[in-house]
C-alpha positions in Angstrom: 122.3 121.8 95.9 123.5 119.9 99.2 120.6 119.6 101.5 120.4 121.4 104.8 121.3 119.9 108.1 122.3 120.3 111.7 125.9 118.8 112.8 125.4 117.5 117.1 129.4 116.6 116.3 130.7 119.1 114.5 133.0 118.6 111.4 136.1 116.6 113.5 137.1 112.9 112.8 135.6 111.5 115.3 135.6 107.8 115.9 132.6 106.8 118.3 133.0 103.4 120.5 129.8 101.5 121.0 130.0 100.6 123.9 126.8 98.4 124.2 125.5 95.6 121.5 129.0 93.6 121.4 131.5 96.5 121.3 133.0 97.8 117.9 133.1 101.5 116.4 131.6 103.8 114.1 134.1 106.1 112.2 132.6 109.3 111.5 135.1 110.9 108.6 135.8 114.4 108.3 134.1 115.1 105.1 131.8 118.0 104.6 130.1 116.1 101.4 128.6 113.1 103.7 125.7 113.1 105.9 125.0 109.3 106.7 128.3 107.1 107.3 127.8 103.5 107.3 127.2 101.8 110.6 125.1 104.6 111.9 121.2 104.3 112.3 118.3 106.2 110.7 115.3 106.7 112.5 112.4 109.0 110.6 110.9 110.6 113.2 107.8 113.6 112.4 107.1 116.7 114.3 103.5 118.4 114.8 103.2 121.8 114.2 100.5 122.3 117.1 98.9 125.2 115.4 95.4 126.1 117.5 94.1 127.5 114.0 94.7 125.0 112.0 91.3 123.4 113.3 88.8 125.5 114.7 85.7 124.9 116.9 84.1 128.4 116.8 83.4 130.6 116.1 82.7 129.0 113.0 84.0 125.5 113.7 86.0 123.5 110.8 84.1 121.5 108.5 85.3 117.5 108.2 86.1 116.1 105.9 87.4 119.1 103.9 85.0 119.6 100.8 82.8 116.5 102.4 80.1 118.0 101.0 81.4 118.3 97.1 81.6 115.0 97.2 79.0 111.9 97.1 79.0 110.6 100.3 76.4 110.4 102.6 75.5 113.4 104.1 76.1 112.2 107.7 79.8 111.4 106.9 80.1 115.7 107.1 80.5 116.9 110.5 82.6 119.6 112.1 85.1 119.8 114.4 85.2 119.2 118.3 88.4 119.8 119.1 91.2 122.6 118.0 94.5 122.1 116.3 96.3 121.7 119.9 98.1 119.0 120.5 96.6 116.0 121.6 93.7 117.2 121.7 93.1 117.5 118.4 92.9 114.6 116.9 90.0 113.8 119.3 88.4 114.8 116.2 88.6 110.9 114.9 85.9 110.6 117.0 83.6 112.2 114.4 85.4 112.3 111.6 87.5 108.7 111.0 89.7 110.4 108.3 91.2 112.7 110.3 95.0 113.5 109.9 97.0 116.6 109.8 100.1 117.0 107.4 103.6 117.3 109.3 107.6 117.2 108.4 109.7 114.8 108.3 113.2 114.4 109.9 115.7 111.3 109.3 117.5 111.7 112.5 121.4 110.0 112.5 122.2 107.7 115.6 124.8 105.4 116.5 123.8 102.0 117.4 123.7 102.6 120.6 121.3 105.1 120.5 123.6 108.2 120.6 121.8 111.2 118.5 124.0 112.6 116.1 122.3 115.0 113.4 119.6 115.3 111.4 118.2 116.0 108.2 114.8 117.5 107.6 112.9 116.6 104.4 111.8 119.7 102.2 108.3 120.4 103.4 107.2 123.2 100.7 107.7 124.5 97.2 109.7 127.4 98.2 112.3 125.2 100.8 115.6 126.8 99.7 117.5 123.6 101.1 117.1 121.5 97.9 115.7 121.8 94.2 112.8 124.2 93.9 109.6 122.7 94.0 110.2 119.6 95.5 108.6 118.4 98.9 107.3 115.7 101.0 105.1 115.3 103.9 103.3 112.7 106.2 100.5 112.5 108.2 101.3 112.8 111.4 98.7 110.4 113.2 99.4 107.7 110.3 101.0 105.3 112.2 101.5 102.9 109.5 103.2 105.5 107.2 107.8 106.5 106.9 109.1 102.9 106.9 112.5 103.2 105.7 114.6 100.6 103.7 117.9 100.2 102.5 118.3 99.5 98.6 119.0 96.7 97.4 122.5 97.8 96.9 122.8 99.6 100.2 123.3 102.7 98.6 119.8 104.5 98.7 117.5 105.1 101.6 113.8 105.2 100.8 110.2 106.0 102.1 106.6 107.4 101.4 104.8 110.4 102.0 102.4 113.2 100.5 103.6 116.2 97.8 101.4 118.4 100.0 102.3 121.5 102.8 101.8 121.0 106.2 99.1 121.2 108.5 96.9 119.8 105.4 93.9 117.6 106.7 92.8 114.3 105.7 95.6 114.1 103.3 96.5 110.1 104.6 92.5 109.5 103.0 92.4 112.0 100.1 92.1 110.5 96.7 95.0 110.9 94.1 94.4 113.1 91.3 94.2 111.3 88.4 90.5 110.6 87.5 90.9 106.8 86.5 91.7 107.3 91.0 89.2 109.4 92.0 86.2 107.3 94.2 83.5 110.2 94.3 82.2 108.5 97.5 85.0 109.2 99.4 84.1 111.8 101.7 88.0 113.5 101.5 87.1 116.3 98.7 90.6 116.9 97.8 93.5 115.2 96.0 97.3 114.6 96.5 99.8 112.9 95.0 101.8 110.6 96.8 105.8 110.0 96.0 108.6 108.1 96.8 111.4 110.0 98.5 115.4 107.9 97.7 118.3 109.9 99.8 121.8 109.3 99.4 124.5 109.2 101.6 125.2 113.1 101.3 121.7 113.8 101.9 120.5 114.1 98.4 116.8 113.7 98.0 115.2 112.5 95.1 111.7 112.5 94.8 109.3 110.3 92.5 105.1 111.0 92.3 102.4 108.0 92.1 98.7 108.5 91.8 99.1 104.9 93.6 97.2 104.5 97.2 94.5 106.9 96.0 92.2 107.3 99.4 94.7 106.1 101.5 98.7 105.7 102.3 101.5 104.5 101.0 103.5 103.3 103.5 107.4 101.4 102.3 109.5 101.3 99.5 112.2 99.3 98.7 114.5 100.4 95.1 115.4 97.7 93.7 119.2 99.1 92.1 121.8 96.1 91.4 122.0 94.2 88.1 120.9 96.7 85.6 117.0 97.0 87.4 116.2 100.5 88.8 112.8 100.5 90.1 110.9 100.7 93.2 108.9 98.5 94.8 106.2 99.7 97.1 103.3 98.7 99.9 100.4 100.2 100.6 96.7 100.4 100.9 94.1 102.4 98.9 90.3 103.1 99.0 88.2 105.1 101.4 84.9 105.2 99.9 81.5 102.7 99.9 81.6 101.4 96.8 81.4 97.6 96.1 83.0 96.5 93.8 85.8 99.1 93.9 86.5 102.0 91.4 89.1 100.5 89.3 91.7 103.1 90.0 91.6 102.1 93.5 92.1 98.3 93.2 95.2 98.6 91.2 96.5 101.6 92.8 96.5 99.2 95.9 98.8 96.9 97.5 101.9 96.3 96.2 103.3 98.5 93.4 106.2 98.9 90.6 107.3 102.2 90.0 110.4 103.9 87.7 112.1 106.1 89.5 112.1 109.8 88.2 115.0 112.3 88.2 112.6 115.4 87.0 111.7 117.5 89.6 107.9 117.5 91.1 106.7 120.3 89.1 107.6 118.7 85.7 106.4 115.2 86.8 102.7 113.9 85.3 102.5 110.2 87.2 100.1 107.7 85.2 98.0 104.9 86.1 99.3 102.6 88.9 101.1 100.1 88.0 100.8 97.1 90.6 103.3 94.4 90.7 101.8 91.5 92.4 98.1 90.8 94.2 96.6 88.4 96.4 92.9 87.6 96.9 91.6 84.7 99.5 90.5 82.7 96.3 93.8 81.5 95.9 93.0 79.4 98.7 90.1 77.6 97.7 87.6 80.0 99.5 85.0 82.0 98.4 85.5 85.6 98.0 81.3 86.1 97.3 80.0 84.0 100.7 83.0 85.7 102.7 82.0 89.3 102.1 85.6 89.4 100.9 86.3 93.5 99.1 88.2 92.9 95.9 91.3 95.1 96.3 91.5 94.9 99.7 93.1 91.5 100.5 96.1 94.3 99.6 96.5 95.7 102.5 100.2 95.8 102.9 102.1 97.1 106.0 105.8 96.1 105.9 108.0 94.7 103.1 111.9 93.2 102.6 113.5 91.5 99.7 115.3 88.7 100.9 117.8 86.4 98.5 116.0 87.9 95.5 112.0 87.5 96.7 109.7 90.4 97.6 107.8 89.8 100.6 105.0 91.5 102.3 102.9 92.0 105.9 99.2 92.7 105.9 98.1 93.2 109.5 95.2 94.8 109.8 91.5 95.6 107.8 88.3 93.0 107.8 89.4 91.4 104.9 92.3 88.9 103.7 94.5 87.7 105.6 96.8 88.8 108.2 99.9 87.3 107.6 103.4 87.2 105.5 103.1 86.9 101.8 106.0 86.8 99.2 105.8 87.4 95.2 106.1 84.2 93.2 108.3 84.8 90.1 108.4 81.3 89.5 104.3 80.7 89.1 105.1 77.4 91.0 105.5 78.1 94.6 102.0 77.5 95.3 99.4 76.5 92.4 95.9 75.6 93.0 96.4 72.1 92.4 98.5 71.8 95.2 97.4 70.1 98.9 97.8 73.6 100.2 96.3 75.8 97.7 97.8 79.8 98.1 100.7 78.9 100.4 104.1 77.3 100.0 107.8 78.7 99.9 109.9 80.7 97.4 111.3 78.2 94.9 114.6 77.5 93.8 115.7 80.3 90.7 112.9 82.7 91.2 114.1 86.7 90.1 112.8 90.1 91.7 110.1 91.8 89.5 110.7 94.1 87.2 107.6 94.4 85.3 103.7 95.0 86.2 101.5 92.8 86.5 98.9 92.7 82.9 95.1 92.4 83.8 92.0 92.2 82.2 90.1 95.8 82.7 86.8 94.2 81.7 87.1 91.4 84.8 88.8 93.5 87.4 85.9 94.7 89.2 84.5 91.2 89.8 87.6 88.6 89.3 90.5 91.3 90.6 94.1 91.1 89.5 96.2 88.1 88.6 97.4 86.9 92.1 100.8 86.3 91.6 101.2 86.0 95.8 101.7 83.1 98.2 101.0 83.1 102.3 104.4 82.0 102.9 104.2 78.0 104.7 103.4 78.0 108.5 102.0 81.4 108.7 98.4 82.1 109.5 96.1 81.5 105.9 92.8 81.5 107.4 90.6 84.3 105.9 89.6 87.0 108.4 86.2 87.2 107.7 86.3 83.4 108.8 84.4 82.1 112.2 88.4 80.6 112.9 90.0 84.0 112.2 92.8 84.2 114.9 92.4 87.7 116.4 95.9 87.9 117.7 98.2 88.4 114.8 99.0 91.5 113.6 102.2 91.5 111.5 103.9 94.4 110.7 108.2 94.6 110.1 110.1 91.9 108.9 113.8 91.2 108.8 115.6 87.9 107.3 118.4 87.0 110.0 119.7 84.3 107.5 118.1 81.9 105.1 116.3 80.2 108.0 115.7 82.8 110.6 112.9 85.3 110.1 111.9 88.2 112.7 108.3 89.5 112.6 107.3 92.7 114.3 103.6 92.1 115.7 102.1 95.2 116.2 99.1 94.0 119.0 95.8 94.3 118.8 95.2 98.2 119.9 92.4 96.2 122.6 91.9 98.7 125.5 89.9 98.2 128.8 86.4 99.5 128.9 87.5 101.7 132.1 90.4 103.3 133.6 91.2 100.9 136.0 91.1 98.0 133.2 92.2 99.9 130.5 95.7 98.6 129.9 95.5 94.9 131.0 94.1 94.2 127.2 97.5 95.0 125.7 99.3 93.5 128.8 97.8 90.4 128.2 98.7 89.9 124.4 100.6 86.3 123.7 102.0 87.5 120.5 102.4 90.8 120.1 106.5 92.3 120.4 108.9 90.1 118.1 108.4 86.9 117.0 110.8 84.8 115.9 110.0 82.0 113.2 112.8 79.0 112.0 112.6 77.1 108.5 112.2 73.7 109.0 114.0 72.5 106.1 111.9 68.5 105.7 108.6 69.7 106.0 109.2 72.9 104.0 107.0 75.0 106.7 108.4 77.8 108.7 107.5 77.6 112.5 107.0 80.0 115.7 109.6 79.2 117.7 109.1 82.4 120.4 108.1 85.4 121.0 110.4 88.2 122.7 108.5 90.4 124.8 110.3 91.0 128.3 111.3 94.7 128.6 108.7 96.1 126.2 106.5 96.9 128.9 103.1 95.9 127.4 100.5 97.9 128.7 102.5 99.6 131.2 102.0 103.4 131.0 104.8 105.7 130.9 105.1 109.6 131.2 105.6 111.8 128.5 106.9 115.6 130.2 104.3 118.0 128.6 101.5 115.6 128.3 98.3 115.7 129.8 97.5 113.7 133.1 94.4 112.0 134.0 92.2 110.7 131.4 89.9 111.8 128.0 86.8 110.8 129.0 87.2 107.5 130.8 90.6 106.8 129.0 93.9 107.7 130.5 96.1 109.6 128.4 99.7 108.1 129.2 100.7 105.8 126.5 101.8 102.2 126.9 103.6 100.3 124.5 101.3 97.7 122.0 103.5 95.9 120.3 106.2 96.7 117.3 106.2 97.6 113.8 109.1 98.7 111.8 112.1 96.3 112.8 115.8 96.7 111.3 119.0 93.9 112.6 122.1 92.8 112.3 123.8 89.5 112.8 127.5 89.6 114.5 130.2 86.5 114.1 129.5 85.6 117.3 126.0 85.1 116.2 124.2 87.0 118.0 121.3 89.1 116.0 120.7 92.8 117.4 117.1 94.0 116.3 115.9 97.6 116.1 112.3 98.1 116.5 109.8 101.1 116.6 107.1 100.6 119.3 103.3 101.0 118.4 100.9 102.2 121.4 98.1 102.0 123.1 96.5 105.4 124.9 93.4 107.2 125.5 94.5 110.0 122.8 91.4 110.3 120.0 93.9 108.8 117.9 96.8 106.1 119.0 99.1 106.5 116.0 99.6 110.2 117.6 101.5 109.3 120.5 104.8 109.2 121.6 106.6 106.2 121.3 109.6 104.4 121.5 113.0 103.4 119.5 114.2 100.0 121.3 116.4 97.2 120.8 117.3 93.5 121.7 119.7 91.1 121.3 119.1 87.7 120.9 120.6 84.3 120.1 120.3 83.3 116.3 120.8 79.6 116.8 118.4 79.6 119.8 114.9 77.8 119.2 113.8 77.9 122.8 113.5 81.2 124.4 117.2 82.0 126.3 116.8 83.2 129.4 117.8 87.2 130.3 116.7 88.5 127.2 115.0 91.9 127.0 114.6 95.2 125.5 116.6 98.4 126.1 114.5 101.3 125.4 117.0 103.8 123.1 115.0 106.9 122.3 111.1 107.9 123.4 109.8 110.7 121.0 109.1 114.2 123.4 105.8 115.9 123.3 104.1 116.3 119.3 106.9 113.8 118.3 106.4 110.7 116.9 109.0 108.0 115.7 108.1 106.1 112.6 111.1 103.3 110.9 114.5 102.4 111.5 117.2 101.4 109.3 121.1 101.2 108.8 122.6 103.7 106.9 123.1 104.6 103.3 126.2 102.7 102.0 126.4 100.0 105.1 126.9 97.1 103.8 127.6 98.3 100.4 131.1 97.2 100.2 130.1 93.8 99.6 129.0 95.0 96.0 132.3 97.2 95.3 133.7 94.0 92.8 130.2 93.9 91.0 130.2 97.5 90.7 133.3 97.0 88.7 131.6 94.4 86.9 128.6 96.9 85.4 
C-alpha cells in the first residue's frame, strides 16, 4: 500500500535552484510513485502529543515508574508524579523519576539543501494506521535525545532508523526491558516491556519494519543496512541496561552495544525476534587496564551513540556513561589492527583488506558475566583511550555523529557537556565556555599512522546563547531559565563538492532549564568548510536552517534514498 503523505509542491516538475552551498539544482520529477528524490535532505523530526492526562498529579497522581512496584527494585525508586502531561512541564518529572519518557510519532520531513521544507512522511504510529500494512508501527521517545539517527544504506538505496513497536503517549518506554526473558533485569524499575525495531524506507516511502529484543532497558539509537555484494543485514548502536545489578543479566550485556540483525519482510504481528545477536564489543581491558580496580560495568563500555561505515569498516561513538571510553571505535575484521602485544594495546587503524561483518560475534555463556564478550573493537589512533573512571579522564569530549570527508578527513559531532551554571545569571556561561564541543575536524597523518585534531568549528552555533521559542515559557523553573541554548552537535550528514569544499549538516543538542534537555527545541544547521584546510580558515560559520516550534524536536539528518546510488547502477548489473 503506498504510504501516506503531504505534498508542500504539489505534483508539477519542478526543478528547485539552490541557491546557497555552491549553487546547483535539485530536480523534483513528476512521478506520483516517489516520495524522496536524490539530492534532497531528510531530517526526522518528532512531535509531542501534549495530552494533560496522560500524566496526572491528582487527584490520584500517576505512579512512576509504571508497574515500579511489580518489579524488584528498591522501593524508593517508585514515586509519583509532580507534573502533568503538558508540555514542558511534564517532563519535570525526571526530577523524581530518572526514566521518564513519553512515546511520540515520527515524521521524516523532505528538504532541499538549503533548507527549503518540502513534504513529509509520518511513520505509522499504531496497529490500526490505514497508511501502510496492518499492524505495523513505530515510535520514539520523545525526550530521548540520543534516539532517530538516520543513515543511508550502504547502497544508497534504503533509509534507516530505531524506535519502539509501542502507541503513543506510552511512558518509560526508552528504559523498559524487551520481552524476551533471557532480557528481562527484574531490578529495573520500568515494569513493562517493548520491543524495539528497525524501521528501512525506500524512496517511494515504503516502510519496512524489523523487531529486536536488543537494547533491553534502554534505546537503540542508529542503524546502518548493510545491502551491496550479496550481504543484507543491519548493523545497529545502542545502549541497554537500567537495573542495579553487577555483573549484568546476560540478556542485557549482549543485547548492548553494537548489534547484527537480518532484516525481516513479515509484518510485526507475525514476527518472534530471538536472542541478540551483537556483532562486535569493547571493554577497557583491551588496553592493558583493569576492569575490577576501575569499577568498570561489563556491558557498558558499549555505549554507542553514532555509527558510519566507511571504505568497508564499521565505526562507532560512545559519548557518554561512567564507564569506557568516550571516544571513536571501529570493528576489526582483520584481528590485527590492534593486538595486545602491540606498544599501544586496544588502539591502532583499520588495516589493509579488512571486510564489513556479516556474522555475530560467538561467546562463552559460562564467562560472559565476568570476562564479557570477545572484543573485537579498536579506539581508532589519536583519539582519547583513557578509561573514564580514570583520575586523567578528560571531561570534555563527548562524541556523537561522524562523517568520512575522504580517506583522510573525519568530521566528529561533539555533543558538549550538558554543564549548566548553578544560577540564572551563570547558567549558560558553562556551555559558552566549551573548547570542544560543535564539529571537530580530525586529519590522518599518514607516517605516524595517528589521526589528529586539527580544529574545531564553532562560530555561529551560538554556545550558550539562549534563543526564543514562540509558545514557550519565559522566566525560569526554579532557578533555571527555560530558553534553550545550543550544547554542541550530534547527528552530522556532508558532502564534498569538486571544488573541495565539504558542506556538513548537523542536528544541535541543548542546554535549558526544562526537567529534561533532550525535550527542547533545537536546531537543523549547516557549514561549509575547506577540506584541504588544516588551520582554521577564517569566516567560517554556521547558518541555522530549521529550529523545531513548540513540542517539536529534531533528531538526524541524512541525504536522500537513492543519492548517490548511481555510482552502483554497473554493479547492479553485475549481481
Amino acid at each position: 500500500m503506498r504510504s501516506h503523505y503531504v505534498h508542500f509542491i504539489g505534483r508539477l516538475a519542478t526543478i528547485v535552484p539552490i541557491l546557497a552551498l555552491g549553487g546547483g539544482f535539485v530536480v523534483l520529477a513528476d512521478r506520483d510513485d516517489v516520495h524522496f528524490h536524490p539530492g534532497n535532505l531528510v531530517v526526522s523530526r518528532s512531535v509531542y502529543h501534549n495530552d494533560a492526562d496522560t500524566v496526572r498529579v491528582s487527584p490520584v497522581p500517576t505512579a512512576l515508574p509504571p508497574n515500579c512496584a511489580l518489579t524488584s527494585a528498591p522501593p524508593a525508586m517508585c514515586v509519583t508524579a509532580v507534573a502533568d502531561g503538558t508540555y514542558p512541564f511534564v517532563f519535570n518529572n525526571n526530577g523524581v523519576d530518572g526514566s521518564f519518557g513519553i512515546t511520540s510519532k515520527i515524521f521524516l520531513d523532505q528538504l532541499t539543501p538549503g533548507g527549503l521544507f518540502l513534504d513529509t512522511l509520518e511513520v505509522p504510529d499504531s496497529p490500526e494506521d490505514s497508511r501502510h500494512r496492518e499492524g505495523d508501527h513505530l515510535v520514539t521517545s520523545f525526550s530521548s535525545k540520543s534516539e532517530l539517527a538516520l543513515n543511508l544504506s550502504t547502497s544508497r538505496r534504503f533509509l534507516t532508523f530505531m524506535g519502539y513497536v509501542a502507541l503513543i503517549d506510552q511512558l518509560d518506554a526508552s528504559n523498559s526491558n524487551t520481552p524476551l526473558p533471557f532480557t528481562v533485569d527484574p531490578t529495573n524499575p520500568v515494569g513493562e516491556d517493548f520491543l524495539r525495531a528497525v524501521a528501512q524506507v525506500d524512496e517511494h516511502g515504503r516502510f519496512q519494519f524489523t523487531e529486536t529484543n536488543a537494547y533491553s532497558g534502554n534505546n537503540g539509537r542508529a542503524a546502518i543496512l548493510n545491502d551491496t555484494r550479496g550481504a543484507h543485514v543491519y548493523y545497529t548502536a545502542g545502549n541497554a541496561g537500567n537495573g542495579n545489578l553487577d555483573p549484568q543479566p546476560e540478556g542485557i550485556i549482549v543485547g548492548a552495544g553494537a548489534q547484527i540483525i537480518d532484516p525481516s519482510t513479515k509484518p510485526e504481528e507475525d514476527q518472534n525476534p530471538g536472542v541478540p545477536t551483537p556483532v562486535a564489543s569493547f571493554w577497557v581491558s583491551e588496553l592493558g587496564a583493569d576492569p575490577v580496580k576501575l569499577k568498570d560495568k561489563v556491558g557498558k563500555d558499549d555505549n554507542f551513540r553514532g555509527m558510519t561505515i566507511h571504505d568497508q569498516v564499521l565505526y562507532f561513538t560512545k559519548g557518554s556513561g561512567s564507564n569506557g571510553i568516550n571516544t571513536v571505535y571501529f570493528v576489526d575484521t582483520t584481528g590485527n589492527a590492534c593486538p595486545l602485544t602491540s606498544k599501544t594495546p586496544g588502539v591502532g587503524v583499520p588495516q589493509p583488506g579488512a571486510t564489513l561483518p556479516t556474522t555475530a560475534l560467538v561467546y562463552n555463556g559460562a564467562t560472559l558475566q565476568t570476562s564479557g564478550l570477545p572484543n573485537n573493537m579498536c579506539v581508532l589512533a589519536g583519539f582519547p583511550a583513557t578509561p573514564n573512571k580514570t583520575k586523567n579522564f578528560n571531561p570534555s569530549n563527548f562524541p556523537f555523529g561522524i562523517w568520512f570527508a575522504d580517506d583522510n578527513t573525519l568530521y566528529v559531532a561533539d555533543e558538549g557537556d550538558g554543564n549548566v551554571g548553578k544560577t540564572a545569571a551563570t547558567f549558560y556561561g558553562p556551555a559558552a565556555a566549551q573548547e570542544f564541543a560543535g564539529l571537530e575536524k580530525w586529519v590522518f597523518d599518514s607516517t605516524t599512522q595517528v589521526w589528529n585534531l586539527a580544529y574545531t568549528l564553532q562560530a555561529g552555533l551560538g554556545l550558550g546563547a539562549p534563543y526564543i521559542v514562540p509558545g514557550y515559557p519565559i522566566g525560569n523553573n526554579g532557578v533555571k531559565p527555560w530558553a534553550p541554548a545550543t550544547d554542541g552537535l550530534r547527528n552530522i550528514t556532508g558532502r564534498v563538492d569538486p571544488e573541495g569544499k565539504v558542506t556538513i549538516w548537523g542536528i544541535t543538542s541543548t542546554v535549558s532549564g526544562s526537567g529534561d534537555q533532550g525535550a527542547d527545541p533545537n536546531r537543523l544547521v549547516v557549514i561549509t568548510d575547506q577540506l584541504a584546510a588544516t588551520t582554521l580558515p577564517a569566516g567560517e560559520s554556521f547558518k541555522t536552517l530549521r529550529t523545531a516550534k513548540f513540542g517539536e524536536v529534531l533528531r538526524g539528518v541524512s541525504f536522500t534514498p537513492g543519492t548517490g546510488a548511481e555510482k552502483d547502477k554497473e554493479h547492479d548489473r553485475d549481481r
